[in-house]
Structure formats: C-alpha cells, structure tokens
C-alpha positions in Angstrom: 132.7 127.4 86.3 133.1 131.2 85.9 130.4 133.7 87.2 130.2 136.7 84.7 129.3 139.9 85.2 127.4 142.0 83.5 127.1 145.5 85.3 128.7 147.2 82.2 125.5 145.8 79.9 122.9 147.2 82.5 125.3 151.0 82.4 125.7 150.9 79.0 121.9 150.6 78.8 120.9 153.1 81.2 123.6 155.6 79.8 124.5 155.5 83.2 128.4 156.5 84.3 130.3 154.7 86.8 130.7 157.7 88.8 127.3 158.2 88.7 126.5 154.1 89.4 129.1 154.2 92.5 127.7 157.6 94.4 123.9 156.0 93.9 125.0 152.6 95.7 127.8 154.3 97.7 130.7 152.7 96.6 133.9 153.7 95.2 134.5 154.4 91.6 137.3 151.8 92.2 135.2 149.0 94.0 132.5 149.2 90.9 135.2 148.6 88.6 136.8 145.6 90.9 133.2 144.0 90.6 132.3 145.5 86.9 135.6 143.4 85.6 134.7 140.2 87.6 137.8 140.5 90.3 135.7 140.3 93.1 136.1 137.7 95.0 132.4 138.3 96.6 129.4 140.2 96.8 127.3 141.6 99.8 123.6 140.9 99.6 123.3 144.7 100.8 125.4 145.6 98.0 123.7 143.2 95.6 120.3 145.1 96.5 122.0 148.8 95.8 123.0 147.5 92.4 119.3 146.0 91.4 117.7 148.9 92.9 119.2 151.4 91.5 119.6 149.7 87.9 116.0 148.5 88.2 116.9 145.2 87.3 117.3 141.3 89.1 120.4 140.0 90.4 120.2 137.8 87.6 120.7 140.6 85.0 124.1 141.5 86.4 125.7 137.9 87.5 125.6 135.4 85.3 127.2 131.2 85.3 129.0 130.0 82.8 130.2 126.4 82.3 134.0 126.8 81.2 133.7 122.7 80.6 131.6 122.9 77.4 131.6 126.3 75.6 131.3 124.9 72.4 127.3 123.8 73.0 125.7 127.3 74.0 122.2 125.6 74.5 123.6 122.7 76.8 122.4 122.6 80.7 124.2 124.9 82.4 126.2 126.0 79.8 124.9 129.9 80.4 122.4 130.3 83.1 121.0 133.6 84.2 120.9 133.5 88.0 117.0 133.9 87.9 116.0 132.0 84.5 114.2 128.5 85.3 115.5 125.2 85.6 115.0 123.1 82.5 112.8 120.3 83.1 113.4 116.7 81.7 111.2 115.5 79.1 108.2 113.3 81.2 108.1 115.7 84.0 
C-alpha cells in the first residue's frame, strides 16, 4: 500500500511556485518538498487544511492510495482510490 501525493498536479495547475505554495500555508520551501515527493512520514490536519485551502481543492486531490499488490488491474478495488471518491458497491446492494 503506498499513499501518493499529488501536490505537484494541483501547483502545476494553478501555475503556482513552491515558494509561493510554502509562504501561503507557512511552511518551508524544504517541508513542501519533503511532503510534495511523498517522504513524509505524516501530515497535520492543520497543515492538511492550509494545503486545500489555499489550493481550493479536497484532501482527496492531493493524497491519493494506491494498491502496490495488483498494479497490473487499474479498475480493481482499491487499486487507485482518491481519498474522497465513493466506495464501490456490490452488485445487489
């Protein structure tokens, strides 16, 4: 299982630097590029909110899980899921 993130996409987007993305959410240039290459090993809530805030987007457009067991079957369960995307329902429910 591998959470990826995808703070570059949501920049790259907004033609938004990551000096300019760091001083809005008042981190370091150096901590937004710990989290923007996925070696963080966790994220505040507080610092969650900065991110969406200022991005104008949902948690679930900047972390995403990824199943590392089956990458070969992109529309399996689980295989990418957007943190705020809805569970699939079994057929009969």
């Amino acid at each position: 299982m591998a959470i990826v993130v995808r703070i570059d996409v949501e920049l790259a987007k907004r033609k938004m630097s990551v000096g300019e993305f760091a001083e809005r959410i008042g981190l370091t240039p150096a901590n937004v590029a710990v989290l923007k290459n996925g070696r963080a090993k966790a994220v505040r809530f507080t610092t969650l909110e900065a991110m969406c805030r200022v991005l104008g987007c949902q948690p679930g457009d900047l972390l995403e899980w990824v199943d590392d067991d089956d990458p070969g079957d992109p529309g399996a369960p689980g295989t990418s899921t957007p943190f705020n995307a809805a569970p699939k329902q079994a057929e009969g429910q």
